[in-house]
C-alpha positions as CSV (number, residue, x, y, z in Angstrom):
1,X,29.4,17.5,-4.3
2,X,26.1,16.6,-5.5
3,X,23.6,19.4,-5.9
4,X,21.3,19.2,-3.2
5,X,17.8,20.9,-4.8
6,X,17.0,23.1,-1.5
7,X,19.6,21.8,1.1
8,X,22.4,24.3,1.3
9,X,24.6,22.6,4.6
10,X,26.4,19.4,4.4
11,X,27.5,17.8,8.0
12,X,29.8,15.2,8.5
13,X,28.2,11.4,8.7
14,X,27.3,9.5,11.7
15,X,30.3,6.8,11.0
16,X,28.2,4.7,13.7
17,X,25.4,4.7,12.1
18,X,27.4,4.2,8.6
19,X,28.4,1.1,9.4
20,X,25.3,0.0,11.2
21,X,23.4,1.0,8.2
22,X,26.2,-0.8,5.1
23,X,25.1,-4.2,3.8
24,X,28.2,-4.5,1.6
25,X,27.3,-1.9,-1.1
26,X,24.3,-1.3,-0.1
27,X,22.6,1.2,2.4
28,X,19.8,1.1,4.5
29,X,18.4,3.7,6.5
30,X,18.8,3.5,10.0
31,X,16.9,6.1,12.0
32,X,18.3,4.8,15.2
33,X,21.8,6.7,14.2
34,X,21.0,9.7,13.2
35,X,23.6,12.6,11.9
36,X,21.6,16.2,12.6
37,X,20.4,16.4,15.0
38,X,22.7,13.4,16.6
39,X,19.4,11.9,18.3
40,X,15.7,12.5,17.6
41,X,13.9,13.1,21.1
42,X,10.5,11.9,21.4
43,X,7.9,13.7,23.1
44,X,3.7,13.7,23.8
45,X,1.9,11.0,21.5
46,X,5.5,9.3,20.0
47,X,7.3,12.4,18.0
48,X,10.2,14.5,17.6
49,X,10.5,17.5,19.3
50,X,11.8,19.2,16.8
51,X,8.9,18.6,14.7
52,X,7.3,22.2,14.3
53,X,11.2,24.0,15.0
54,X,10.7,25.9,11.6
55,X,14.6,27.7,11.6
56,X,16.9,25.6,12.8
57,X,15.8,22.4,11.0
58,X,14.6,22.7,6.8
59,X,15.8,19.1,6.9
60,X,17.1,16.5,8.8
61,X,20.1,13.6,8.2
62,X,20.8,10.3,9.1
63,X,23.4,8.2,7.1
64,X,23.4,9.5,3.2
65,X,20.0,10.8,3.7
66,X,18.8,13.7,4.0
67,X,15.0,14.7,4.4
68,X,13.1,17.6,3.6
69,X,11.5,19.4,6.9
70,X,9.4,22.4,7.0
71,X,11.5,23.6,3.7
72,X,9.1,27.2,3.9
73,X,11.2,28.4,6.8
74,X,10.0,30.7,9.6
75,X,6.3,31.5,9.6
76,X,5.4,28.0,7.9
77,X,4.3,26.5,11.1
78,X,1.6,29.4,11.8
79,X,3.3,29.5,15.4
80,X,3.4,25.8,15.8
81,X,-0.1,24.8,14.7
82,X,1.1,22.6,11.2
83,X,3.8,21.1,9.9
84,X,4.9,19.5,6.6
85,X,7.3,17.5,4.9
86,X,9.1,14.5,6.8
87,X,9.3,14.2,10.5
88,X,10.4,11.3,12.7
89,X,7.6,9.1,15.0
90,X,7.8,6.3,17.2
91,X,3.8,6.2,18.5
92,X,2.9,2.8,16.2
93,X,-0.7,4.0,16.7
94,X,-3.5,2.9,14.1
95,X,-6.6,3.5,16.1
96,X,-9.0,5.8,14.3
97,X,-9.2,8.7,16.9
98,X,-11.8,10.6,14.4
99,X,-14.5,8.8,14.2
100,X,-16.5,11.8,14.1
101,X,-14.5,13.4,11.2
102,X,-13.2,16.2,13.7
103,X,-9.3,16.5,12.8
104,X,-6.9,16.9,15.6
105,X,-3.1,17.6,15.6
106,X,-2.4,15.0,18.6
107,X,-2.7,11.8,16.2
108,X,-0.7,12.9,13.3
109,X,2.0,10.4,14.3
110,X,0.5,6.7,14.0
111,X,1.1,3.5,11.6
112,X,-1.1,1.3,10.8
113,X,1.6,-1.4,10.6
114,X,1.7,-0.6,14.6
115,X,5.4,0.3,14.8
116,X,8.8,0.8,13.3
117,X,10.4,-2.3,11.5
118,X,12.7,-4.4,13.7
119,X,16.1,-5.2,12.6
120,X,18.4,-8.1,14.6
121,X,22.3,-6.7,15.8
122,X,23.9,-6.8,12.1
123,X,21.2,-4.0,10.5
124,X,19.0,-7.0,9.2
125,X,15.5,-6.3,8.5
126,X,13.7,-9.4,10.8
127,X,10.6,-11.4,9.1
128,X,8.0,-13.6,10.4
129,X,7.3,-17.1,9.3
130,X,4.7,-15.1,6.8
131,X,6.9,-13.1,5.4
132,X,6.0,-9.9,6.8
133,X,8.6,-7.6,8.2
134,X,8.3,-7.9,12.2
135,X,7.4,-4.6,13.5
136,X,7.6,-2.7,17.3
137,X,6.4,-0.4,18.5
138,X,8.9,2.6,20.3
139,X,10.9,2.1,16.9
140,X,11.4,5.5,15.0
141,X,10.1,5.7,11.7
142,X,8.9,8.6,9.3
143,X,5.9,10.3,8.7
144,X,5.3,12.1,5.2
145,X,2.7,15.2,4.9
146,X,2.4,16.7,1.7
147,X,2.0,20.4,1.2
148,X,0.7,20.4,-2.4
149,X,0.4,24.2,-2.2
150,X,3.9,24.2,-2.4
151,X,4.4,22.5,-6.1
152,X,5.1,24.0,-9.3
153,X,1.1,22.4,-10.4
154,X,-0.2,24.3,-7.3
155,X,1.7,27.6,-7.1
156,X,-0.7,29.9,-8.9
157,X,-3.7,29.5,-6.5
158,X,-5.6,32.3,-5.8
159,X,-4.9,32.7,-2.1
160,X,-2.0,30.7,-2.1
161,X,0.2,31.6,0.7
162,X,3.6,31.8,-0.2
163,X,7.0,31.7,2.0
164,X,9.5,31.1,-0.6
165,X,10.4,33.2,-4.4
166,X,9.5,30.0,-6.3
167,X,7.8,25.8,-5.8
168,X,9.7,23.4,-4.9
169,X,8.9,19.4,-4.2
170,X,8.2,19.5,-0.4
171,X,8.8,16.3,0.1
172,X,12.5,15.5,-0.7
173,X,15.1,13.0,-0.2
174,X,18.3,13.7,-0.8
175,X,21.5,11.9,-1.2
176,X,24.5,14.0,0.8
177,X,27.9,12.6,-0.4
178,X,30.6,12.1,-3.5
179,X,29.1,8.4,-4.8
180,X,27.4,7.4,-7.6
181,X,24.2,5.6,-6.3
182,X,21.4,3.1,-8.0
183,X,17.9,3.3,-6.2
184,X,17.0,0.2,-4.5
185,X,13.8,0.3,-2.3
186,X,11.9,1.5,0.0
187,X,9.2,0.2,3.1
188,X,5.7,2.2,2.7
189,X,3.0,2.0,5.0
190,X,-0.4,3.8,5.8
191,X,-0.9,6.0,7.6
192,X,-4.0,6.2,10.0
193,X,-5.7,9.5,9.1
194,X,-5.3,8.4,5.3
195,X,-6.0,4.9,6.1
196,X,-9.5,5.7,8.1
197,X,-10.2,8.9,5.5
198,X,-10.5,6.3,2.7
199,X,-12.7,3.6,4.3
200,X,-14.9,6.2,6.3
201,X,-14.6,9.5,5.3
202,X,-12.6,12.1,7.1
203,X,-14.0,16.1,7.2
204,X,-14.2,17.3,4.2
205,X,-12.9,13.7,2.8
206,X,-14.9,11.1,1.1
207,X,-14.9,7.0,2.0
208,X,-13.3,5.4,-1.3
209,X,-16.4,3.5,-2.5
210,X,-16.5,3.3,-5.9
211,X,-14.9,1.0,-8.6
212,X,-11.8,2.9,-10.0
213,X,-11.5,5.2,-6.8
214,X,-7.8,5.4,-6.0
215,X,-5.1,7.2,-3.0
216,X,-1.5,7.0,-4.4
217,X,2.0,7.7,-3.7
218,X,4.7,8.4,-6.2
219,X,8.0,8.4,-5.8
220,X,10.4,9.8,-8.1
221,X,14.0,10.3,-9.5
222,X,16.3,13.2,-9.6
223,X,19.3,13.0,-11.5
224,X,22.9,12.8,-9.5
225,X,22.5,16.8,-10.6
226,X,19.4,17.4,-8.9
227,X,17.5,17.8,-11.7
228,X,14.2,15.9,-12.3
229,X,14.9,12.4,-14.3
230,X,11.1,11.8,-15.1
231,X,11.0,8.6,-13.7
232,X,8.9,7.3,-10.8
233,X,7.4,4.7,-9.5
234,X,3.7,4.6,-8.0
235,X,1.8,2.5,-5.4
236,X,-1.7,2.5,-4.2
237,X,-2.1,3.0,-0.4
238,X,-5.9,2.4,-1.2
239,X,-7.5,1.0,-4.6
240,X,-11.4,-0.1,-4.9
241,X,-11.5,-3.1,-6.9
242,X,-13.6,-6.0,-7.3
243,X,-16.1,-4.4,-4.9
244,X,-14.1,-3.9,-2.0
245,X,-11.0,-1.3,-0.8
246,X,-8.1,-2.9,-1.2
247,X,-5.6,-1.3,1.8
248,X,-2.3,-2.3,3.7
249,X,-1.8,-2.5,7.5
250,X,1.5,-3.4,6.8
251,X,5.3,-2.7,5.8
252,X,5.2,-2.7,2.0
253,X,8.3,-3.0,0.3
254,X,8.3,-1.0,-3.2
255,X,10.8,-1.8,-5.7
256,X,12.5,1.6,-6.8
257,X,15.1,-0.1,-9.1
258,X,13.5,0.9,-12.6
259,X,14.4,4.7,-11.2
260,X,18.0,3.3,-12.4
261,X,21.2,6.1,-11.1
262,X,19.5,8.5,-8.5
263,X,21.0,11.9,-6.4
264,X,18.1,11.6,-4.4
265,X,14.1,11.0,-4.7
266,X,11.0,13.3,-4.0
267,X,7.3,12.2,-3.7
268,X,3.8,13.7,-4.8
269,X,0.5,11.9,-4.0
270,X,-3.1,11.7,-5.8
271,X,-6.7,10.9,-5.2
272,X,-9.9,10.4,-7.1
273,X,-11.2,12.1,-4.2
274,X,-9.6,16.1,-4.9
275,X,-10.8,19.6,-5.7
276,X,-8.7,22.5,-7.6
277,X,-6.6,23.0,-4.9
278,X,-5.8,19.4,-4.6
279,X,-6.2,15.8,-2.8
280,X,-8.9,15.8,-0.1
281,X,-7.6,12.6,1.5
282,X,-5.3,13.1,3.7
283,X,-2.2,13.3,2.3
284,X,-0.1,11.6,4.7
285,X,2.2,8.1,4.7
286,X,4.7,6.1,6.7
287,X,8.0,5.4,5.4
288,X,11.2,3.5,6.3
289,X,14.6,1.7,5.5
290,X,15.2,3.5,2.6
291,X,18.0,1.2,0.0
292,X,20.3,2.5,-2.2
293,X,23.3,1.0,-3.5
294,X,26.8,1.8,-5.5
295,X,26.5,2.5,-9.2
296,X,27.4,-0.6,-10.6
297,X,27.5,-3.1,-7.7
298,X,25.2,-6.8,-7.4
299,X,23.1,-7.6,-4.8
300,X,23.4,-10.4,-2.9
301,X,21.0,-12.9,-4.4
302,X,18.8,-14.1,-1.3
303,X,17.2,-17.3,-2.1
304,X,13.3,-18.2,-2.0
305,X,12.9,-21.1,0.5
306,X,9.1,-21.1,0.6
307,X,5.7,-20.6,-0.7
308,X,2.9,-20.0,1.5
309,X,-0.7,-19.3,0.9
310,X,-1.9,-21.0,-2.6
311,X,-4.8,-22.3,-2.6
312,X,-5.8,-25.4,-2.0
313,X,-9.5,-26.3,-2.9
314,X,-11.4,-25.4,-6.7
315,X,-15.1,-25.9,-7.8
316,X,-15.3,-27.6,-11.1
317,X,-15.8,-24.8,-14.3
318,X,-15.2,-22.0,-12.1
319,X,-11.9,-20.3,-12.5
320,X,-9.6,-20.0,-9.5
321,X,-6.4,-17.5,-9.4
322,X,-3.4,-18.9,-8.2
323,X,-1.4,-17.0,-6.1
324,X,1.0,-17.2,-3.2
325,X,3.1,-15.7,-0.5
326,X,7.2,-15.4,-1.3
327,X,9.7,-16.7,1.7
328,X,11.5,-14.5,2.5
329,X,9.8,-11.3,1.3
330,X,13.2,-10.1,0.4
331,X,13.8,-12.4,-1.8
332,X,15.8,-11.5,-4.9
333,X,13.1,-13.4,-7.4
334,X,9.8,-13.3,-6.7
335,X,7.5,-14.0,-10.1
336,X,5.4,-17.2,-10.0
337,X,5.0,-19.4,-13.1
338,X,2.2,-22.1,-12.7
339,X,2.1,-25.5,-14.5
340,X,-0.1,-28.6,-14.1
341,X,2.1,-31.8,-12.9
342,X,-0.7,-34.1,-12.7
343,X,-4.1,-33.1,-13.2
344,X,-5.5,-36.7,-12.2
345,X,-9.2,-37.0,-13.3
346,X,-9.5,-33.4,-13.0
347,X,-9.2,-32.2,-16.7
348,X,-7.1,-29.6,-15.1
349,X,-5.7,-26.8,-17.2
350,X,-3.6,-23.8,-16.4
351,X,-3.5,-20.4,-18.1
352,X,-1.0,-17.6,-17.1
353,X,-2.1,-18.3,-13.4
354,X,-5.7,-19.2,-13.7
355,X,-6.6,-23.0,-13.0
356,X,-9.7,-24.7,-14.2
357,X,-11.4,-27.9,-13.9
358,X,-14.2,-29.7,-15.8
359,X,-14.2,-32.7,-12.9
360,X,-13.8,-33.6,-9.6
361,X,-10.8,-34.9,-8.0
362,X,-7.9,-33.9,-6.7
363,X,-5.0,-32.0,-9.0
364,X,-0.9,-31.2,-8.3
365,X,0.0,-28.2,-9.7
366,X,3.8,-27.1,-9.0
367,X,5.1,-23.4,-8.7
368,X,8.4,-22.1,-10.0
369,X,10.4,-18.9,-9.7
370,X,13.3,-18.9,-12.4
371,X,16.3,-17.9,-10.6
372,X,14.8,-18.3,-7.0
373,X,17.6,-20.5,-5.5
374,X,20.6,-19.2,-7.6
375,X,21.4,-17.4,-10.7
376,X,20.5,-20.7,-13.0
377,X,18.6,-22.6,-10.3
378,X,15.3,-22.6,-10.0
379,X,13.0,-23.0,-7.3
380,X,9.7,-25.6,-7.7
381,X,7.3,-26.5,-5.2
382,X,4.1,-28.5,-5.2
383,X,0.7,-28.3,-4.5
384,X,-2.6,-29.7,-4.1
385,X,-5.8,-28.5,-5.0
386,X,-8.8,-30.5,-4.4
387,X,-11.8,-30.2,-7.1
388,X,-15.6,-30.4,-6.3
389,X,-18.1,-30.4,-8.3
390,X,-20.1,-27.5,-9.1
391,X,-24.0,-27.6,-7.6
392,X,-26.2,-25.4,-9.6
393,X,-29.7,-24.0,-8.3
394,X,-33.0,-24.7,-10.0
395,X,-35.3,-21.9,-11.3
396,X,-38.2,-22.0,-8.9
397,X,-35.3,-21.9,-6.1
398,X,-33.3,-19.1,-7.8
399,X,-36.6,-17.3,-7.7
400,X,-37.9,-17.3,-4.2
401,X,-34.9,-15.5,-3.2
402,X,-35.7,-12.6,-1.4
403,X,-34.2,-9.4,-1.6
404,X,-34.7,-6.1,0.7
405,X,-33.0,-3.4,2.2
406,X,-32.7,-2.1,5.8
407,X,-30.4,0.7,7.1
408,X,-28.2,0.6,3.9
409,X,-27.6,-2.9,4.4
410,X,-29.0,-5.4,1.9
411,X,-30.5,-8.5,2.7
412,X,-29.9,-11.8,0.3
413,X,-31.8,-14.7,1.7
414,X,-33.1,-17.9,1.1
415,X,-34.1,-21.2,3.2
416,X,-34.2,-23.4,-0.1
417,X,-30.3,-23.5,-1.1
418,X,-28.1,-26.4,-0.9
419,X,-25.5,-26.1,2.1
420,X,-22.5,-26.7,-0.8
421,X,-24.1,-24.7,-4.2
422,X,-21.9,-22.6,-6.2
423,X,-21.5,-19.1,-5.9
424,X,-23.8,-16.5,-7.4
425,X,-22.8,-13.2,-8.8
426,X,-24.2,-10.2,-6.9
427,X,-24.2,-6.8,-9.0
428,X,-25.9,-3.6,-7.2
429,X,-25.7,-0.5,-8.9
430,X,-27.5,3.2,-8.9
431,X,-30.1,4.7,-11.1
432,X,-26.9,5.8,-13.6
433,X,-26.0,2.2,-14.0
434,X,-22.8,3.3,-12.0
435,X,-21.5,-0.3,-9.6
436,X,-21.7,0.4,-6.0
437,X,-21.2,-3.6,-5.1
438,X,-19.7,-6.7,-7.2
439,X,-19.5,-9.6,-5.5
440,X,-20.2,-13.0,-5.2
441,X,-23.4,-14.7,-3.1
442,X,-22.0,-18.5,-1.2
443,X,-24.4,-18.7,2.1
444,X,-28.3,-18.8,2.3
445,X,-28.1,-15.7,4.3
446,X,-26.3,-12.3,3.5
447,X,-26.1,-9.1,4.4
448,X,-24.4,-6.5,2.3
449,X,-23.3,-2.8,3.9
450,X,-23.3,-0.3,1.9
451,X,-21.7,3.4,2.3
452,X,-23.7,5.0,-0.5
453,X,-26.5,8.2,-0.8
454,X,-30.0,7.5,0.1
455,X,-31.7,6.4,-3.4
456,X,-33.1,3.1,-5.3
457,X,-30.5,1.0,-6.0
458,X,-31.1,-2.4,-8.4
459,X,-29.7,-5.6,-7.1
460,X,-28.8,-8.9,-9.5
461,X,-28.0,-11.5,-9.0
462,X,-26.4,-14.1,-12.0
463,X,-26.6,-17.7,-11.6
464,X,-23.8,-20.3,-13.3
465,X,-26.6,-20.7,-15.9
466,X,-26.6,-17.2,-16.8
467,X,-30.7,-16.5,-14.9
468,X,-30.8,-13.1,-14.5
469,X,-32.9,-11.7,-11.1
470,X,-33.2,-8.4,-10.5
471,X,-34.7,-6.6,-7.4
472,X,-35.1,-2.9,-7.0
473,X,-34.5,-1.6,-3.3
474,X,-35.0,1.2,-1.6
475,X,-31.7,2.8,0.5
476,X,-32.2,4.9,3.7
């Protein structure tokens, strides 16, 4: 028997569920099956109801998995006010009920995705012509809160309060039987109080507005032992890059194969936004159809049968990503290599995955994924991009562009720009040089938001040529 970390009971699987939840060697959590309790019973705003039931339940099991609950025992709950670890949900909620930053317990069980992920009569995760996992709402799926006080990092806080001789990792997942398993995947999503927190703001929380500003989850490894392997494997639930936070609404699937021969996983979270006694975003997430599979096994290779999404239009001497959307999203090869079939009059060139032309016309690029078909067959497709030229902006017009600020909004305007001229590069930053906004400037008229202090902020703007026009603005 595997050492279980925390988890002291073993009880006998769901063979139901087992078999629902076996794709050859792989499994796949099904929540619909559970094994203890034999059925989760969902009550008030879509959760279990034995959510803050701190002695009978310091974890919970369905299939080979078993998940950490309320792990501090009796008096964790402070008499059923909070609750930590995993529990299960089925509300598919993603409204922002805190608009006001006032926290309340009766919304802790939403998804931004807007339900559970639907499965056809065989256990088969179902997509939609975009790839995305099809999601209902009523379907069961978990919800993660992490009680950092509770790690090994956190332990020696003054006024820590302590139910247990020594830290553990409160959120665990462990594997409960005799096998030898590989880590697979799993299906992240946000979670509404998280999601809204790093947009907005949230309490004590700050919006994520600055380049570099982060919310992660890890996940990592424990041995077959129980011990800690050192691996993990991050993702971002919310990132600001290239002037903008970058989050999910959806089912995310994160790869967890590099984690290599597994007994079980546990996961820690970080933000820019934290104080000594830890994150201030709220550190909840979504999670669901967890994969593992027998040491040693293949997966079935599932072939790529589309790609959705690449671009299709360019502007001369302006460099364009390519990118596009994998059919299925499942898909056992997924990486994209770009090459130029017929660049035409274009003068069309390709590095890595940027694409540039020097003239106008139209280009065919093609997109491969070694492998995507079959083990030694490849997957091409074409594409089209069309190329237009580039329309630059004179000096005097470049000039009369006005600039001003009006309840931390910026204004960008001009009557004298061409309908069709290229973009301009829009750079705001503080008095400490620090970026607030980078962005790019395509319509006569703008208007910018930004969630920053009151101050004077400078605002410039680039042109193609490399005129430089700088305006300093008031913010209030």
């Amino acid at each position: 028997m595997k050492k279980t970390v925390i988890f002291l009971s073993i009880f006998v699987l769901n063979s139901l569920g087992q078999l629902f939840a076996q794709q050859g060697e792989t499994f796949m959590l099904n929540l619909q099956s559970p094994a203890y309790p034999t059925n989760f019973n969902m009550i008030g705003n879509g959760y279990w109801d034995q959510t803050y039931n701190e002695t009978e339940f310091t974890f919970f099991k369905s299939q080979i998995y078993s998940f950490s609950h309320l792990l501090e025992g009796v008096g964790s709950t402070y008499g059923g006010a909070v609750w930590n670890g995993f529990t299960v949900c089925n509300s598919g909620d993603s409204t922002n009920h805190n608009p006001d930053g006032i926290w309340s317990p009766n919304y802790e069980w939403g998804c931004m995705a807007g339900g559970g992920i639907k499965t056809d009569e065989e256990g088969n995760i179902m997509f939609d012509n975009q790839g995305d996992v099809i999601t209902e709402l009523g379907i069961e799926y978990l919800v993660g809160f992490w009680n950092n006080l509770m790690e090994a990092e956190y332990w020696d806080l003054p006024y820590n309060p302590h139910f247990l001789d020594e830290p553990t990792h409160c959120l665990q997942i462990i594997l409960d039987d005799d096998k030898e398993y590989e880590a697979v995947g799993v299906y992240v999503c946000n979670h509404p109080y998280s999601y809204y927190a790093a947009k907005y703001g949230f309490a004590i929380s700050n919006p994520l507005n600055q380049t570099g500003d982060y919310f992660k989850l890890f996940i990592h490894g424990l041995n077959p032992d129980g011990s800690e392997s050192g691996k993990f494997v991050e993702y971002f639930l919310a990132k600001f890059e290239d002037n903008q936070l970058q989050q999910s609404r959806k089912w995310e699937w994160i790869d967890l194969s590099s984690l290599g021969e597994i007994g079980g996983f546990y996961c820690t979270m970080k933000s820019t936004d934290e104080n000594d006694w830890g994150p201030k975003t709220p550190v909840y997430f979504c999670m669901d159809k967890w994969q593992v599979k027998i040491k040693g096994t293949t997966l079935p290779h599932i072939p790529v049968t589309n790609i959705i999404n690449v671009p299709d239009s360019a502007k001369t001497d302006i460099p364009l990503t390519l990118s596009g959307t994998v059919i299925p999203a499942n898909a056992t090869c997924q990486t994209i290599e770009w090459s130029i079939l017929d660049a035409g009059d274009t003068g069309a060139e390709i590095n890595g995955n940027i694409f540039n032309a020097t003239a106008s016309g139209t280009a065919t690029v093609q997109a491969t994924i070694i492998n995507g078909i079959d083990m030694g067959e490849d997957y091409t497709q074409k594409f089209s991009i069309m190329v237009t030229q580039t329309i630059g902006i004179d000096e005097n017009t470049f000039n009369n562009i006005q600039i001003y600020s009006y309840q931390k909004n910026i204004y960008i305007k001009s009557t004298d720009l061409p309908s069709n001229f290229s973009s301009l590069k829009v750079e705001i930053t503080d008095l400490l040089g620090r970026a607030v906004y980078q962005g790019t400037l395509s319509s006569a008229e703008t208007v910018i938001p930004l969630n920053v202090t009151d101050g004077v902020y400078s605002v410039r703007l680039i042109s193609q040529t490399g005129t430089v026009k700088v305006e300093k603005v008031v913010v209030r």
